[in-house]
N, C-alpha and C positions, 0 to 999 in steps of 0.2 A: 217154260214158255219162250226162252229164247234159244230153243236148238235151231228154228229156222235161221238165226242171225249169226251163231255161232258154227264153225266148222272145228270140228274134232280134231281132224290132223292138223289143221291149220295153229289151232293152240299146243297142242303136244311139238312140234317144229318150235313155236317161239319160245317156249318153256326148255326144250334141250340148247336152244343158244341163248336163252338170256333168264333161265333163272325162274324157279315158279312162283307164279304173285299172288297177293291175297287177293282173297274172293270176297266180294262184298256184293252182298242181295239188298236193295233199296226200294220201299214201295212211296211213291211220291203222288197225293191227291191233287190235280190240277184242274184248272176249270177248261170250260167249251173250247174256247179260242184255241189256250196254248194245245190241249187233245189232239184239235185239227189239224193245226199245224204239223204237231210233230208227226200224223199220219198220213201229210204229205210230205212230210220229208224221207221215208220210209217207204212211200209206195213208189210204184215204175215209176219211169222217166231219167232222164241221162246224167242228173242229179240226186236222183237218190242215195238213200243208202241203207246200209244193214249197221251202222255203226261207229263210233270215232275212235281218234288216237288222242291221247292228251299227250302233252310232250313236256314234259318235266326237264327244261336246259338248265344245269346245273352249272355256272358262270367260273371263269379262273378262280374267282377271289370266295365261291363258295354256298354265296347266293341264285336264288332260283329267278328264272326271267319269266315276265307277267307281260302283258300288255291290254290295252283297252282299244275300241274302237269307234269311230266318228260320234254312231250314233247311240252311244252306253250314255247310263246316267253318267253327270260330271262325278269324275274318280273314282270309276268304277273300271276296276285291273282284277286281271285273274291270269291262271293258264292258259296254253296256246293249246287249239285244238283243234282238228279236221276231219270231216266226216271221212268215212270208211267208202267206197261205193261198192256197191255189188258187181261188179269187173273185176276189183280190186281186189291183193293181200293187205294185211294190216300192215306186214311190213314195208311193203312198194310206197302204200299210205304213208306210213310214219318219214321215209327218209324224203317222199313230194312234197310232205307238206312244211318239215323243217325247213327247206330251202324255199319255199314257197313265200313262207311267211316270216323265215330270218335270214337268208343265207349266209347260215355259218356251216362251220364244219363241226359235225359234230362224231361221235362216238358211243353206240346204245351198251350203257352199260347192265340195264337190269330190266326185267319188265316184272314194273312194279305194282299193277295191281289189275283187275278182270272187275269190272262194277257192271252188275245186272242191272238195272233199273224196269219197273213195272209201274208204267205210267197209267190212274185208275181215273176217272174220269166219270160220277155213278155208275153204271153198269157195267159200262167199258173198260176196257183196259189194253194197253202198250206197251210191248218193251221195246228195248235199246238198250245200248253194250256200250260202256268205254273203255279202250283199253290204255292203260296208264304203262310209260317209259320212262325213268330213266336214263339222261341224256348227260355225256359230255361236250361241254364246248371246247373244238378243238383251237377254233381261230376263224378268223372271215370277219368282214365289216358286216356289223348288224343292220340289217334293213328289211323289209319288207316288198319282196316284189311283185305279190298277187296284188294292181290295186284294187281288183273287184272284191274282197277285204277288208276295205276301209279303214285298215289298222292307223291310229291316228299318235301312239304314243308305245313306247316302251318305259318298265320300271322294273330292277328287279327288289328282291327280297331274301331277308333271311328264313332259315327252313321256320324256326319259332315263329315269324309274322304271319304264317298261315292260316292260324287259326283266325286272327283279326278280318282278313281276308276274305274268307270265311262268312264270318259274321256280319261283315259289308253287304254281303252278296246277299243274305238273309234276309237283310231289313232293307232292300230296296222296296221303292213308291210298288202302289196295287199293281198296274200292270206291268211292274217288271219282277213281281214277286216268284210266279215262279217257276220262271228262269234263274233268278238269283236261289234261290234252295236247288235248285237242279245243278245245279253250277258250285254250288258249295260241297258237294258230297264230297268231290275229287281234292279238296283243296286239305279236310279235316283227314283224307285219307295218307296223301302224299305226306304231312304232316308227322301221322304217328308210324310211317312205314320211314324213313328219312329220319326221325328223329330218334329211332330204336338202332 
């Protein structure tokens, strides 16, 4: 269901420079709203897209960089992550939007995972693609300078607190439930691939 999103060569190219990642197939039951949504985040227009990068910044001292934004519940940190657009490679993506959103320097060291996702909605249903990296921090003062973004805090963490993380994201209030399960897939992934 997601050949339209995924491009063949485009994965075989990231796979011969950064390593083959595990495949994870997720079906995710969501209501009207969030369906909608993610079905106009997908269709035309100069913001769409076919799919994201999570960016896994692996820190000097070993820990993974999380951050939260303006408008998340209070304490609500996860991965950094940017849509894909349909113009775009995933790798143009992954190196725009590291600097986008932290400008450091970094260095891709692995691409760490391919998560399918089948968003079902009663009859309906959606995919969408993340593609998980990977990253070292080389150096650069941390900051954020999309402020369209609204990234309001950075934290990082150890690989082990991801499953907590995780679990955060689970049990947010109804309407941000599930976003927060959608959001957690990546976190329990990067988790048991990093901790192997």
């Amino acid at each position: 269901m997601t050949e339209r999103l995924i491009r063949q060569d485009e994965i075989e190219a990231l796979v011969r420079r950064f390593g083959q990642p595990h495949k994870h197939n997720c079906t995710l039951h969501v209501g009207e709203e969030t369906y909608h949504t993610w079905t106009r985040k997908i269709s035309t227009g100069p913001v769409a897209c076919r799919g994201e990068v999570i960016m896994v910044i692996v820190r000097p001292n070993g820990n993974v960089l999380l951050h939260t934004k303006d408008f998340y519940p209070p304490e609500t940190y996860r991965l950094l992550s940017g849509r894909v657009l349909w113009q775009e490679n995933v790798e143009e993506t992954l190196h725009r939007e590291v600097q986008e959103e932290t400008s450091l320097d970094v260095k891709v060291e692995r691409f760490l995972g391919l998560i399918e996702y089948e968003f079902r909605c009663q009859a309906n249903y959606l995919a969408f693609v993340s593609y998980v990296f990977q990253l070292q921090e080389l150096g650069g003062e941390l900051r954020c300078l999309d402020t369209a973004e609204r990234v309001s805090d950075f934290r990082e963490a150890p690989i082990t607190q991801l499953p907590t993380v995780a679990a955060q994201l689970e049990h947010l209030q109804r309407e941000w439930q599930d976003w927060g399960h959608f959001r957690a897939v990546a976190h329990h992934l990067v988790e048991e691939m990093l901790r192997g």
